[in-house]
C-alpha positions in Angstrom: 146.7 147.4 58.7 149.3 144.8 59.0 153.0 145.3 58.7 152.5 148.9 56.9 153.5 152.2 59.5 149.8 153.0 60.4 148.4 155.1 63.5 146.2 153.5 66.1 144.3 154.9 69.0 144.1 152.3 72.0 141.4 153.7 74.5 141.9 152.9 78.0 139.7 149.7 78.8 141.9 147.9 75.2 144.8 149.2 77.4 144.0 147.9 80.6 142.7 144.9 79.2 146.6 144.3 77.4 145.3 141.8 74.7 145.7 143.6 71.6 149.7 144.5 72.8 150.3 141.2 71.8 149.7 142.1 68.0 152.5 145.4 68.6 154.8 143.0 70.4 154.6 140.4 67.8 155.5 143.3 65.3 152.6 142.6 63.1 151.9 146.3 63.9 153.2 149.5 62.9 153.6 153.2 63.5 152.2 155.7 65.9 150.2 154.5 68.8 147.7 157.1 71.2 147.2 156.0 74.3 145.7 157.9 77.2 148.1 159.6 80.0 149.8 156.6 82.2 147.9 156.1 85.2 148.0 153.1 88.0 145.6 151.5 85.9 147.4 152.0 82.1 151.0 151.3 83.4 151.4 147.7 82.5 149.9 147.8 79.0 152.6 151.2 78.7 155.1 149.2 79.6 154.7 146.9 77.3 154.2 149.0 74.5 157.4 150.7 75.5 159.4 147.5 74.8 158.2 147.7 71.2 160.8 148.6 68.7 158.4 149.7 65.4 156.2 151.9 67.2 156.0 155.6 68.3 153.9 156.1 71.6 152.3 159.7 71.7 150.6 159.9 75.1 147.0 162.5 75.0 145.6 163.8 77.9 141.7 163.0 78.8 141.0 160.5 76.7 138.5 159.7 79.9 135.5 159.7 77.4 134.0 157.8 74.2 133.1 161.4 72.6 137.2 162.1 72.8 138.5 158.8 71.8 136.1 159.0 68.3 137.3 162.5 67.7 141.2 162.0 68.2 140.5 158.9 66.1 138.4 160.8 63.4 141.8 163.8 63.6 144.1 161.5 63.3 142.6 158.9 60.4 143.8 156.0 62.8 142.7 152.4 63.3 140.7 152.3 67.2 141.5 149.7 69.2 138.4 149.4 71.5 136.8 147.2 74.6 134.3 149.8 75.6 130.7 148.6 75.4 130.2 152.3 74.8 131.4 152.4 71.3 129.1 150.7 68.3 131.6 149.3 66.4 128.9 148.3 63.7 127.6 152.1 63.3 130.8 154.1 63.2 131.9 151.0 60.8 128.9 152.0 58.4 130.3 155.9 58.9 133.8 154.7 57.8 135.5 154.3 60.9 138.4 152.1 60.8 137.8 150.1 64.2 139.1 146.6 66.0 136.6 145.3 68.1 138.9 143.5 70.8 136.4 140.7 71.9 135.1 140.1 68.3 138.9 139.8 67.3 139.9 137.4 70.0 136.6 135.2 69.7 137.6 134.3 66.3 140.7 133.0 67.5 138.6 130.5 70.2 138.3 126.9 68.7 134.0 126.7 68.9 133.3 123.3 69.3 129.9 121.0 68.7 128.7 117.9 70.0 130.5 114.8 68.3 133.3 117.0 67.0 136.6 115.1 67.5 139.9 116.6 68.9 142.9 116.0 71.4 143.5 117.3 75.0 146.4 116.5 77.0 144.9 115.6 80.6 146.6 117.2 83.4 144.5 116.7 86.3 141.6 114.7 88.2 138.2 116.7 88.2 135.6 117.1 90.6 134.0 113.4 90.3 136.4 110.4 90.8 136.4 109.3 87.1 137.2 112.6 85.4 140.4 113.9 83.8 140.9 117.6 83.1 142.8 119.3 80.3 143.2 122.8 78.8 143.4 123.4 75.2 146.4 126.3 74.2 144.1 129.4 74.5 143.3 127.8 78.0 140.0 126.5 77.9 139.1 124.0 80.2 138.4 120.1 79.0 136.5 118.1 81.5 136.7 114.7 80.2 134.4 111.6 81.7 136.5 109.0 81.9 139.4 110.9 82.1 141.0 110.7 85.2 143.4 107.0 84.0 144.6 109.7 81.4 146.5 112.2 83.8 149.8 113.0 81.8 148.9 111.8 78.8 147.0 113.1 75.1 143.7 111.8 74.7 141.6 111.2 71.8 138.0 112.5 72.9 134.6 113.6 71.7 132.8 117.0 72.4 129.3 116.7 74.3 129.0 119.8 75.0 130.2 123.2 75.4 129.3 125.9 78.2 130.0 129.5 78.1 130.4 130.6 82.0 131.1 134.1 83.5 135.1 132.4 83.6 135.3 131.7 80.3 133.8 128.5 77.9 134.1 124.8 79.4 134.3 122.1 77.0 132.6 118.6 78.4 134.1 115.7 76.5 134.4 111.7 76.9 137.3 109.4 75.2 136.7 108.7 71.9 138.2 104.9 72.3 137.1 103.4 75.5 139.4 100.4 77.0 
């Protein structure tokens, strides 16, 4: 899949949703791309796609619809780029289906963290109680450190206590690993 000419099928939410455009803009990503007509919704993610220099964009009317997406993808022998909760990527996997599951992909890619696991966070701000410090790790997770908040501007050693997963995203809850 990587850096041979392949075709892909993006269904609309993957489009909308713009993440796996990075892989095409990063050129790690090859060949003809089927998207679904531009709309208000699609334009950005066209757009982008448009700036890419090793791909062909073949635009296919109602692609509104799982059933339509599968079968262009089944026609076309291509690589699915999908978002939609409609779509079991497991059971068209076991049919031979060459899929990307878009939140499976990107997950991997999220540091997972466990109690007493060690790491660094640059504090940026002060958090909600007087003594924390707030960072962000690269993929933009939010650090809420105890103890924090004499750290502002600065990397910090700290150890994980926890890890939440909220509607926003995960929130890692940490303390300094060396108090002073």
């Amino acid at each position: 899949m990587f850096t041979r000419k392949e075709k892909y099928v993006i269904e609309r939410d993957a489009l909308i949703d713009g993440r796996v455009l990075s892989l095409f803009e990063m050129r790690l990503l090859k060949g003809k791309v089927y998207v679904p007509v531009q709309d208000e919704d699609t334009a950005s993610g066209i757009s982008r796609l448009r700036k890419c220099s090793d791909i062909k964009i073949e635009f296919v009317p109602d692609l509104a619809s799982s059933e339509k997406v599968l079968a262009l993808t089944r026609a076309k022998k291509a690589v699915l780029f999908k978002l939609s909760k409609d779509i079991n990527a497991e059971k068209l996997r076991k049919e031979g289906m060459r899929l990307v599951d878009i939140d499976a992909l990107f997950e991997r890619f999220v540091p997972h963290f466990k109690p007493r696991d060690e790491t660094v966070v640059r504090i940026v701000k002060r958090g909600k109680e007087p003594d924390e410090g707030v960072g962000y790790f690269s993929n933009g997770i939010k650090v809420v450190v105890q103890g924090g908040a004499e750290y502002i501007n600065r990397y910090l050693e700290v150890v994980i206590k926890g890890v939440v997963n909220t509607p926003a995203g995960r929130m890692v809850f940490a303390r300094p690993k060396y108090r002073s």
